[in-house]
Residue frames as a rotation matrix with the C-alpha (Angstrom) as fourth column:
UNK 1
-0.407 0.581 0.705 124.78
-0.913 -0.240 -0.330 92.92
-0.022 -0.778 0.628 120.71
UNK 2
-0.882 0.339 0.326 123.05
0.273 0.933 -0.234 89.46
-0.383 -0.117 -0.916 122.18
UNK 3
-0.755 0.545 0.365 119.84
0.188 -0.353 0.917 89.04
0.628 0.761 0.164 121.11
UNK 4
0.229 0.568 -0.790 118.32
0.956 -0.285 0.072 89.56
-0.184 -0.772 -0.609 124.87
UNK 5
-0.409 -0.853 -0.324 120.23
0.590 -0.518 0.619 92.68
-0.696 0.062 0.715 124.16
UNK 6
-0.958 -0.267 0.102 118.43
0.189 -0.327 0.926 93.72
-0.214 0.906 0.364 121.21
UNK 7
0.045 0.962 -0.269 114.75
0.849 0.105 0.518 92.37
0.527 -0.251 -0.812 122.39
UNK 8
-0.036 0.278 -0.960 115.17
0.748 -0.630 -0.211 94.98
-0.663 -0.725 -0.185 125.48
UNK 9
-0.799 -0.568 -0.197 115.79
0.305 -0.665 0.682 97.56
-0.518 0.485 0.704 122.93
UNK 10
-0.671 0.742 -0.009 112.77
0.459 0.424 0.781 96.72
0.583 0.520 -0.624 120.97
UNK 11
0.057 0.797 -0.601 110.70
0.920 0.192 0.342 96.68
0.388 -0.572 -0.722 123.91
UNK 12
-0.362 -0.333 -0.871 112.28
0.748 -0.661 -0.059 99.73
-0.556 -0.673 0.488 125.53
UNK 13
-0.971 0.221 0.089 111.22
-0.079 -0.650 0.756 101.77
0.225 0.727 0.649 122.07
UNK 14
-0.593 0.723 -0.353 107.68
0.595 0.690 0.413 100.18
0.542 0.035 -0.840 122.64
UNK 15
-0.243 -0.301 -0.922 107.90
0.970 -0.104 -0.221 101.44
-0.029 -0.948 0.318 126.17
UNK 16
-0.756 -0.332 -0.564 108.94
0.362 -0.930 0.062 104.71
-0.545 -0.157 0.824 125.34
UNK 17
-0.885 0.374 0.277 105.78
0.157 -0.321 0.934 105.02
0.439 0.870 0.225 122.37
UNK 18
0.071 0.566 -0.821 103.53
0.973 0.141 0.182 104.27
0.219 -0.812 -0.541 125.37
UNK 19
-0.056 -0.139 -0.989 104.72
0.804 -0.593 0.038 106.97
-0.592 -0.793 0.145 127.71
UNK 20
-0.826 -0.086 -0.557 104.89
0.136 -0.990 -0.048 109.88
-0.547 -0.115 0.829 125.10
UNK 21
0.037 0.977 -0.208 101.45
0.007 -0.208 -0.978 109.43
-0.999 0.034 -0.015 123.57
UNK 22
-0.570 -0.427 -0.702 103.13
-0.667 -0.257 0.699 108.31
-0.479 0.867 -0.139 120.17
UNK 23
0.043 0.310 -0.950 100.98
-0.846 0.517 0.130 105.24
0.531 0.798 0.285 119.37
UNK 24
0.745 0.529 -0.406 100.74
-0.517 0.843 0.150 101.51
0.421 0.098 0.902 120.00
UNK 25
0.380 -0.788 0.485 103.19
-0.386 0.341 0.857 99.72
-0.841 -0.512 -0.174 122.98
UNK 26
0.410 -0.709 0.574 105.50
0.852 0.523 0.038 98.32
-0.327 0.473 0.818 119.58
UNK 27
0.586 -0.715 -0.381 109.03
-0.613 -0.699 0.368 98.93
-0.530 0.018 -0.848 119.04
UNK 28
0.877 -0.347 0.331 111.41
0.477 0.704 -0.526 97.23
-0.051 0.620 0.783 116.52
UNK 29
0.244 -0.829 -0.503 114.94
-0.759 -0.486 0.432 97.58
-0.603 0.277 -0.748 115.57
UNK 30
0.998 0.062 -0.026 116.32
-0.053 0.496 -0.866 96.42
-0.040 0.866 0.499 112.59
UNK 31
0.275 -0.909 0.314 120.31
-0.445 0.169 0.880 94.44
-0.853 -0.381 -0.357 112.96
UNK 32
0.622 -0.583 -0.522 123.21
-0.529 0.179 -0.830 93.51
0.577 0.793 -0.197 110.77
UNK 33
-0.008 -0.957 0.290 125.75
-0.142 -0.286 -0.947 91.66
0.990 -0.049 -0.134 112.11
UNK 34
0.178 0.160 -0.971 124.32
0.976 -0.158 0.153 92.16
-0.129 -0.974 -0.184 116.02
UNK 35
-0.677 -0.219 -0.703 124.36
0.557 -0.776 -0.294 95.81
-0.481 -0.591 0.647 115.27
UNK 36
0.306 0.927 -0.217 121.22
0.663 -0.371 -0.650 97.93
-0.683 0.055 -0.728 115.26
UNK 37
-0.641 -0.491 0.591 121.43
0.759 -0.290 0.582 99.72
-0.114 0.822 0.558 112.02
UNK 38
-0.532 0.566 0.629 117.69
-0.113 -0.784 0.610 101.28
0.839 0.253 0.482 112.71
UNK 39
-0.990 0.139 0.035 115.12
0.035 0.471 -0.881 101.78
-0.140 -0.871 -0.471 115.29
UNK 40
-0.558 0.820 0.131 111.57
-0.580 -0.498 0.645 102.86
0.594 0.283 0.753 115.22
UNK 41
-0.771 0.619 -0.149 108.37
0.295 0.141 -0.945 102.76
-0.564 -0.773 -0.291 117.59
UNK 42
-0.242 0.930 0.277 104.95
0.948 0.165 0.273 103.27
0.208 0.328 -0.921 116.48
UNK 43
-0.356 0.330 -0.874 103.43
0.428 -0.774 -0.467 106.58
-0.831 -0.540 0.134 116.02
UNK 44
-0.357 0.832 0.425 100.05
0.585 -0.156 0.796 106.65
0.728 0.533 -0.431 114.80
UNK 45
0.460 0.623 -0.633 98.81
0.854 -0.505 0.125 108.74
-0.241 -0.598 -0.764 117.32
UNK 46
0.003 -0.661 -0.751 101.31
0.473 -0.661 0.583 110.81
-0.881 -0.357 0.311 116.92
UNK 47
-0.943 -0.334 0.021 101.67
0.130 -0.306 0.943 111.03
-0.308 0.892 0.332 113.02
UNK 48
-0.141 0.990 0.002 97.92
-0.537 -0.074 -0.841 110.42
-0.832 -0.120 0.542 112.15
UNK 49
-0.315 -0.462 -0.829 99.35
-0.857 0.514 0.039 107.69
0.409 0.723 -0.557 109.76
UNK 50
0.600 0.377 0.706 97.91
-0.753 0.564 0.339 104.68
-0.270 -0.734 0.623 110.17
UNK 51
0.908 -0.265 -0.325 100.87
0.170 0.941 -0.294 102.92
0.384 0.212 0.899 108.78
UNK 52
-0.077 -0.797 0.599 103.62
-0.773 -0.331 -0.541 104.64
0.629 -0.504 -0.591 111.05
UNK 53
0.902 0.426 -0.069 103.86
-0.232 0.613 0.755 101.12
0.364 -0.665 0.652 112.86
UNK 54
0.547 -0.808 0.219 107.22
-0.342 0.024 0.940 100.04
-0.764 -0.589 -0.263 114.44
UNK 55
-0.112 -0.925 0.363 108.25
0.497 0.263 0.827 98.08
-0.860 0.273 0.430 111.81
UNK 56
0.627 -0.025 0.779 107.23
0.768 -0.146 -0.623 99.86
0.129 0.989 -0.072 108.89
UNK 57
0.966 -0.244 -0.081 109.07
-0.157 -0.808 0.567 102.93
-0.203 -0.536 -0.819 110.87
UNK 58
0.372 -0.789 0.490 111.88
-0.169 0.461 0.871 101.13
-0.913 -0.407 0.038 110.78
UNK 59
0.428 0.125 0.895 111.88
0.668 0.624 -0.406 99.79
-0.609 0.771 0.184 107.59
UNK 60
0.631 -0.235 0.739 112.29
0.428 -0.689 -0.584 103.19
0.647 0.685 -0.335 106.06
UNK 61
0.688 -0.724 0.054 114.97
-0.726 -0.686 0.042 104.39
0.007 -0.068 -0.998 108.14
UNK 62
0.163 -0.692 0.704 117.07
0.221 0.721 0.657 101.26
-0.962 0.048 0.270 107.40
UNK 63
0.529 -0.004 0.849 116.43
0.848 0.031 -0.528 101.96
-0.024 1.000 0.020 103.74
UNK 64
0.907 -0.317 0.278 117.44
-0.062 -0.753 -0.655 105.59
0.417 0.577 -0.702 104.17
UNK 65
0.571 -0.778 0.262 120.72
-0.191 0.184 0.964 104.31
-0.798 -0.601 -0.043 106.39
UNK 66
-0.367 -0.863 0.348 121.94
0.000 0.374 0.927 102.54
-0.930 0.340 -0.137 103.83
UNK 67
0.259 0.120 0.958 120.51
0.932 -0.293 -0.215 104.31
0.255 0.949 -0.187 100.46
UNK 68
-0.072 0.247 -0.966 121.78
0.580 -0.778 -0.242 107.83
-0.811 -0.578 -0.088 102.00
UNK 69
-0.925 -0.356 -0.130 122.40
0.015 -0.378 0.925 108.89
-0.379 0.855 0.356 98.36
UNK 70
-0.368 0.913 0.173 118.24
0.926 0.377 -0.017 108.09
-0.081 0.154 -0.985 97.65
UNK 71
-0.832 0.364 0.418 116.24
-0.172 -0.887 0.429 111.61
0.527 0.285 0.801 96.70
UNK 72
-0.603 0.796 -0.052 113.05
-0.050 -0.102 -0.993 112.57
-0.796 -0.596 0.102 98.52
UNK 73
0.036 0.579 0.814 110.13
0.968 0.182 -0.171 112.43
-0.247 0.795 -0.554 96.55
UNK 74
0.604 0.005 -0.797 110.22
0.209 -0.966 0.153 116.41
-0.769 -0.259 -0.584 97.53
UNK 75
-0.033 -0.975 -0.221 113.76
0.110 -0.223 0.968 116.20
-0.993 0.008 0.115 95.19
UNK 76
-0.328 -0.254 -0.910 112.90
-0.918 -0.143 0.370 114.93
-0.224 0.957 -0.187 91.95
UNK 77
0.948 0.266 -0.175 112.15
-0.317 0.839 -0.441 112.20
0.030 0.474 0.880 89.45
UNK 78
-0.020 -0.963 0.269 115.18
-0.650 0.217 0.729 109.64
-0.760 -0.161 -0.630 89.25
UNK 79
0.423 0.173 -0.889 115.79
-0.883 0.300 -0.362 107.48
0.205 0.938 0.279 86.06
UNK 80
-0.350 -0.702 -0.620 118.42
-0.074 0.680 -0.729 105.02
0.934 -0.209 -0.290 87.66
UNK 81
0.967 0.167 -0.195 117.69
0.117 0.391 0.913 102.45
0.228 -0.905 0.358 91.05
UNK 82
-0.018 -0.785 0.619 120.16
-0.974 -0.125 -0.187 103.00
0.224 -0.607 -0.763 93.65
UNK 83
0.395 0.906 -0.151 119.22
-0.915 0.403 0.027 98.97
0.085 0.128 0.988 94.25
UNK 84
-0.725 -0.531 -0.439 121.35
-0.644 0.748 0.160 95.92
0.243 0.399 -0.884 93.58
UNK 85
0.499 0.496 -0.710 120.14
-0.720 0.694 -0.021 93.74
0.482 0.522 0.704 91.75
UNK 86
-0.554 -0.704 0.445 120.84
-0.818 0.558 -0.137 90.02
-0.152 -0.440 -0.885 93.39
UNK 87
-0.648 0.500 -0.575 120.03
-0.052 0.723 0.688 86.21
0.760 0.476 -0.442 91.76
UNK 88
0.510 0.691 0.513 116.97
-0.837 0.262 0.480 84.87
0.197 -0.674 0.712 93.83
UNK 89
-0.096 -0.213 0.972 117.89
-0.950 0.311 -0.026 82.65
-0.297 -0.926 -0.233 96.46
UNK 90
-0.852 -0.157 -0.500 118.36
-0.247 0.962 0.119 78.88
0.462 0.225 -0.858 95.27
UNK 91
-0.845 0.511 -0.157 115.06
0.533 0.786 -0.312 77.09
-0.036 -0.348 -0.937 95.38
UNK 92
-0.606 0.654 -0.453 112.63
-0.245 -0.695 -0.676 80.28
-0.757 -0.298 0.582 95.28
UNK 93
0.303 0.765 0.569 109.21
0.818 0.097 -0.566 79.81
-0.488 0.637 -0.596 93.78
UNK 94
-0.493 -0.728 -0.477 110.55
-0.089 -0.503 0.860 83.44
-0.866 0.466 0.183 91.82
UNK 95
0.698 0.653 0.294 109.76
0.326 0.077 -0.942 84.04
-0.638 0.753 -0.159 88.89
UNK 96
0.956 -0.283 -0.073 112.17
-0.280 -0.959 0.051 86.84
-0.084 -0.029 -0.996 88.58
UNK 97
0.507 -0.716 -0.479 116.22
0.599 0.693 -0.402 85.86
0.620 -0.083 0.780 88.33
UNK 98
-0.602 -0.661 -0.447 117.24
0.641 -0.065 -0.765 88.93
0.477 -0.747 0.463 89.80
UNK 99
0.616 0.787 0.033 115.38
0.607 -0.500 0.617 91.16
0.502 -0.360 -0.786 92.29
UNK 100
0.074 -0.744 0.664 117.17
-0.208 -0.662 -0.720 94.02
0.975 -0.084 -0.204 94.24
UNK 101
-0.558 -0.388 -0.734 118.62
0.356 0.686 -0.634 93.04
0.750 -0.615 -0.244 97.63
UNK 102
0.769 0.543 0.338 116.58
-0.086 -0.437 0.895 95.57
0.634 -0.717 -0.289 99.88
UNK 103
0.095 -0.242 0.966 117.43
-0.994 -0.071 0.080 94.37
0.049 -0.968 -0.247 103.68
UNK 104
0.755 0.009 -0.656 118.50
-0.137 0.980 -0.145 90.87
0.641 0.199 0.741 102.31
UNK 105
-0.402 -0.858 -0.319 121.29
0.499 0.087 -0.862 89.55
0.768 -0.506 0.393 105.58
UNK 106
-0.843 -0.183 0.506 119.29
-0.418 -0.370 -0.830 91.62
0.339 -0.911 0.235 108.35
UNK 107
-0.152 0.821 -0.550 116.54
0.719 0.473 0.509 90.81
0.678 -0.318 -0.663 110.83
UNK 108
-0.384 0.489 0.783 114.29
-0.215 -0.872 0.440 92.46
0.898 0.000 0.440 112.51
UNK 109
-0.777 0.142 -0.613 113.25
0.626 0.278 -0.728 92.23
0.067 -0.950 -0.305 116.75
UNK 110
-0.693 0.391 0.606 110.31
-0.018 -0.850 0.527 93.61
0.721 0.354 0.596 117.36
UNK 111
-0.728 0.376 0.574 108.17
-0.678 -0.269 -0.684 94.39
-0.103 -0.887 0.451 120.92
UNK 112
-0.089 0.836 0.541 104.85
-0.433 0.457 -0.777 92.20
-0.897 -0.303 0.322 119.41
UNK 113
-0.605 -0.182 0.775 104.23
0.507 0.662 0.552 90.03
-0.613 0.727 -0.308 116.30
UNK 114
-0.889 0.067 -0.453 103.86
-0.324 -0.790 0.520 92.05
-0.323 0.609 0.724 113.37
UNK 115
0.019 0.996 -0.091 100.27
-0.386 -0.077 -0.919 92.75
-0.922 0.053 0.383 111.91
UNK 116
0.351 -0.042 0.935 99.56
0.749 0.612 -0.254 91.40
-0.562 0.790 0.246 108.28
UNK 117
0.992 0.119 0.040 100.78
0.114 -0.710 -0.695 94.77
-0.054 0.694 -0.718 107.02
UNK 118
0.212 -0.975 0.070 104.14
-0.943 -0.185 0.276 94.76
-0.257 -0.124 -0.958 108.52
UNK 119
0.337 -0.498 0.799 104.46
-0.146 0.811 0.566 91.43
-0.930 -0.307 0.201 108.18
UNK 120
0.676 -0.116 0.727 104.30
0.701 0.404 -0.588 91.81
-0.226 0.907 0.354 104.34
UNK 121
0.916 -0.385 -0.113 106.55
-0.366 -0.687 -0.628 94.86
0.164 0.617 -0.770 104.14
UNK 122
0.351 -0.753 0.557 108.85
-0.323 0.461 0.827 92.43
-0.879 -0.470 -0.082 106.37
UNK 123
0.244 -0.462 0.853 108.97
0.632 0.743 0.221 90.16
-0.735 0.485 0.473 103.36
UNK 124
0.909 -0.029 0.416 108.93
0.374 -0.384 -0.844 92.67
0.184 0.923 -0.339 100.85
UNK 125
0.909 0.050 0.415 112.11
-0.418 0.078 0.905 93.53
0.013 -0.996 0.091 102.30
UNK 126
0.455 -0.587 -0.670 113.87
-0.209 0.661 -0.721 90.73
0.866 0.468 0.178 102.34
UNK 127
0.374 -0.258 0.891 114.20
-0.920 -0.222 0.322 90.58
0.115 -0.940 -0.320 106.09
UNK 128
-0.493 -0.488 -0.721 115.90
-0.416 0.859 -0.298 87.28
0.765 0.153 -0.626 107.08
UNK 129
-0.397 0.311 -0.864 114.46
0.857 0.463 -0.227 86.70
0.329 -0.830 -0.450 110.51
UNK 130
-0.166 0.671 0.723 111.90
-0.351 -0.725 0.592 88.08
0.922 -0.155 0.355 112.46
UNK 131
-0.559 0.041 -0.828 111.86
0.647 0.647 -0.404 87.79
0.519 -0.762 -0.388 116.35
UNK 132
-0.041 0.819 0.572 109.06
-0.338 -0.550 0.764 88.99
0.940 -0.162 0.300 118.46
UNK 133
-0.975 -0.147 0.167 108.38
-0.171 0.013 -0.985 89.23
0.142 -0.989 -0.038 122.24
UNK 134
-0.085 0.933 0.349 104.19
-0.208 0.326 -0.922 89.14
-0.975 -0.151 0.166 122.70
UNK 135
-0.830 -0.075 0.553 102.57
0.419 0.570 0.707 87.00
-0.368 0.818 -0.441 120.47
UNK 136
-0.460 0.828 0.321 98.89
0.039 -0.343 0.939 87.52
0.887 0.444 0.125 118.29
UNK 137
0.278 0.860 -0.428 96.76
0.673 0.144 0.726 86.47
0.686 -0.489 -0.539 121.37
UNK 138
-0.362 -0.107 -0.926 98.71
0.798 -0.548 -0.248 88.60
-0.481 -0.829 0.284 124.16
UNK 139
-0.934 0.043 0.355 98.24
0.236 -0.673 0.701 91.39
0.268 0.739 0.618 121.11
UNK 140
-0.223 0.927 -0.300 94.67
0.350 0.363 0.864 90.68
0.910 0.088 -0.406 121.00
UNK 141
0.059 0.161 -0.985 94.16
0.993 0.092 0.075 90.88
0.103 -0.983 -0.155 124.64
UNK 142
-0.316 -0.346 -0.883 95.28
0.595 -0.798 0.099 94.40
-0.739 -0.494 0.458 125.13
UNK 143
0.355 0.792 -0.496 92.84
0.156 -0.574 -0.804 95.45
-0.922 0.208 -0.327 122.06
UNK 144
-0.334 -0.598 -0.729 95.41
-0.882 -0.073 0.465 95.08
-0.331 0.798 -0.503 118.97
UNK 145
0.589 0.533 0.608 92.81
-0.218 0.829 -0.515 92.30
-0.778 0.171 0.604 116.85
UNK 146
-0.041 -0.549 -0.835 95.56
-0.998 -0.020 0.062 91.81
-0.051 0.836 -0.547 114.14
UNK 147
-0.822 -0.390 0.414 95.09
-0.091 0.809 0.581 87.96
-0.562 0.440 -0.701 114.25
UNK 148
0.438 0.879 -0.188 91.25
0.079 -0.246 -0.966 88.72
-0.895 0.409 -0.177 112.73
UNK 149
0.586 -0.423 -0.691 93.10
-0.453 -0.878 0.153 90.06
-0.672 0.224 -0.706 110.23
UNK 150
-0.770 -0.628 0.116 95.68
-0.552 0.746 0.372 87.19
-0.320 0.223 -0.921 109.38
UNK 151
-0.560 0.553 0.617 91.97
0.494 0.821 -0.287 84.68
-0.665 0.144 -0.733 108.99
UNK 152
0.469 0.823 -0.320 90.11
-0.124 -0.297 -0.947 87.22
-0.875 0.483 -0.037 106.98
UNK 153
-0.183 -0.701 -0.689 93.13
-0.953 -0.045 0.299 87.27
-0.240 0.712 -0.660 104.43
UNK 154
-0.961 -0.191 0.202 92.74
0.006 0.714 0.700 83.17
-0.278 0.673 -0.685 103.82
UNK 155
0.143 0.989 -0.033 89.24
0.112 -0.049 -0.993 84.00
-0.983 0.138 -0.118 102.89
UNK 156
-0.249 0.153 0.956 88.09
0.967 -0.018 0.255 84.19
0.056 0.988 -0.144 99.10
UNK 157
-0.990 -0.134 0.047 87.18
0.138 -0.987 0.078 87.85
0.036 0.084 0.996 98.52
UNK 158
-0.117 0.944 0.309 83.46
-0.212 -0.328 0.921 87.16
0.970 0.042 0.239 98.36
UNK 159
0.665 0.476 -0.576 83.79
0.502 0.286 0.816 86.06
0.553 -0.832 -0.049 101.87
UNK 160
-0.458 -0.835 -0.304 85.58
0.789 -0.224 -0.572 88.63
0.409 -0.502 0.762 103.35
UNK 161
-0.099 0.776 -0.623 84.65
0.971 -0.061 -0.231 91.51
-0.217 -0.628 -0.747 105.91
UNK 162
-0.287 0.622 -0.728 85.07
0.270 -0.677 -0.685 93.84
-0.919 -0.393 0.026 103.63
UNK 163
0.909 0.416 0.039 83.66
0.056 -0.030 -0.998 94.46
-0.414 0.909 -0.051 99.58
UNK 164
-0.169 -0.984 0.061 86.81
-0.301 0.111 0.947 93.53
-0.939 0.142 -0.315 97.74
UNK 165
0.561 0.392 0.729 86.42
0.506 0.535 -0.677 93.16
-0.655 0.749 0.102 93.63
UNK 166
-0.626 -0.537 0.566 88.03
0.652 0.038 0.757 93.53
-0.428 0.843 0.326 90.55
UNK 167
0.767 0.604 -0.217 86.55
0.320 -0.653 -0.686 96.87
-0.556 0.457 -0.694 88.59
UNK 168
0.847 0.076 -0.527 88.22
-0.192 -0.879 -0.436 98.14
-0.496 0.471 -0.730 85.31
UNK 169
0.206 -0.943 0.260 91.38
0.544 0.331 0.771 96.42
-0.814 -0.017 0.581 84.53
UNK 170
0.458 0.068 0.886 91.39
0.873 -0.220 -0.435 97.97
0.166 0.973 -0.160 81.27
UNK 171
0.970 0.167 0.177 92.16
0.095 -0.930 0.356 100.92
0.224 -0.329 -0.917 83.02
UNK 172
0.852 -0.464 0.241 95.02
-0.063 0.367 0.928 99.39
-0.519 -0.806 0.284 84.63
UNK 173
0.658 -0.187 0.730 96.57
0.599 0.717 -0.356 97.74
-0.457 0.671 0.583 81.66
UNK 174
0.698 -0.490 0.522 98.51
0.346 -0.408 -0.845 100.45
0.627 0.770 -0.115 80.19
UNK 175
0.655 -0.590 0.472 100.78
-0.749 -0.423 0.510 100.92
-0.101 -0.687 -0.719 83.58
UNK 176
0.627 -0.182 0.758 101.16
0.145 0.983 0.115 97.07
-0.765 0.038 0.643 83.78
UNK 177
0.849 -0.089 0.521 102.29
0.523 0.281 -0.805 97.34
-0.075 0.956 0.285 79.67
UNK 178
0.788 -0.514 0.339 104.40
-0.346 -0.825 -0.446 99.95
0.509 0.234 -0.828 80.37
UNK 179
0.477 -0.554 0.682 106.35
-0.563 0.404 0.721 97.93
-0.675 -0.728 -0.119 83.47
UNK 180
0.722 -0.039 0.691 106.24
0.268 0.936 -0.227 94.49
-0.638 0.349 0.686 81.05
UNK 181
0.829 -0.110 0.548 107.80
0.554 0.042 -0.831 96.56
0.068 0.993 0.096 78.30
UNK 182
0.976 -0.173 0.131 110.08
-0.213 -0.646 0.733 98.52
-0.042 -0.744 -0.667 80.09
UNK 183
0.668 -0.664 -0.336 113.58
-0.304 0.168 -0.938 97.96
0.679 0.728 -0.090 78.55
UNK 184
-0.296 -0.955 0.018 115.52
-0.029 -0.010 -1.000 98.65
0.955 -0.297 -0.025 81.77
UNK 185
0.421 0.735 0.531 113.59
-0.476 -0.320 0.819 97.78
0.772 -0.598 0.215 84.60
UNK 186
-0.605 -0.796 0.038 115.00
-0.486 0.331 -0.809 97.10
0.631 -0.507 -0.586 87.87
UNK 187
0.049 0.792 -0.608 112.73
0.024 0.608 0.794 94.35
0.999 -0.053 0.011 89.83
UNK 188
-0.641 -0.397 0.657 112.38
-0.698 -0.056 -0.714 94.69
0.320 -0.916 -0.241 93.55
């Protein structure tokens, strides 16, 4: 498929989240290749989720395309990632040498430019490209404030709009230890 081809798609999900009272005018599809491997539309109204956005929608039914072998949480505990593991990318800040490929090789089209929430699950991920049809301000305009959102984030935490602090690490510290120490962990 072209990528006009792939935008209408997008938009047409978008469309379609509109008309049945599912949630917020965004749609996304997620492509390999030029072929749509997932779709997904927004539906927070529908789901009372307020992260059922297009692309996080998406996100997880690309993952469950192509993990079909993945357990529900419903299923069980699992001891072993279904994952591959792949080097980081020549030149990555990284830490990590290998991390697991996710949706490394696809990209994502999506009806409006993704909010800071999708955008990070974009990267988390491993999306390659991200193409969008309304930008932050058309967003904005039609009552989606998601660039607000993007400026409160380069704030420090004491200047942000809402109470954001550090309480207990100690608490924490034995999950952390347990990751760090973790013989066979698989990084994602």
């Amino acid at each position: 498929m072209t990528p006009d081809e792939l935008m209408t798609e997008a938009c047409r999900l978008a469309e379609e989240s509109v008309e049945n009272g599912w949630g917020g005018p965004f749609g996304a599809v997620i492509v390999r290749d030029g072929q749509i491997v997932a779709r997904g539309q927004n539906r927070v109204l529908l789901t009372g989720d307020v992260t059922a956005h297009a692309e996080i929608e998406t996100i997880r039914k690309a993952c469950a395309v192509l993990n079909p072998e993945a357990p529900s949480i419903s299923v069980g505990r699992v001891n072993e990632s279904l994952l591959e593991l792949v080097p980081r990318p020549p030149g990555s800040p990284d830490k990590v040498p290998m991390r697991a490929k996710m949706l490394m090789g696809h990209e994502i089209y999506i009806s409006g430019a993704p909010c800071p929430m999708c955008m990070s699950a974009i990267y988390w991920a491993r999306i390659e490209a991200v193409y969008f049809a309304n930008d932050l301000a058309e967003t904005s305009r039609i009552g989606f404030d998601d660039e607000f959102q993007y400026e409160d984030f380069a704030r420090p935490y004491e200047q942000r709009s809402i109470t954001i602090r550090q309480l207990r690490p100690d608490l924490a510290a034995p999950a952390y230890e347990a990751w760090d120490n973790r013989p066979n962990k698989h990084p994602y």
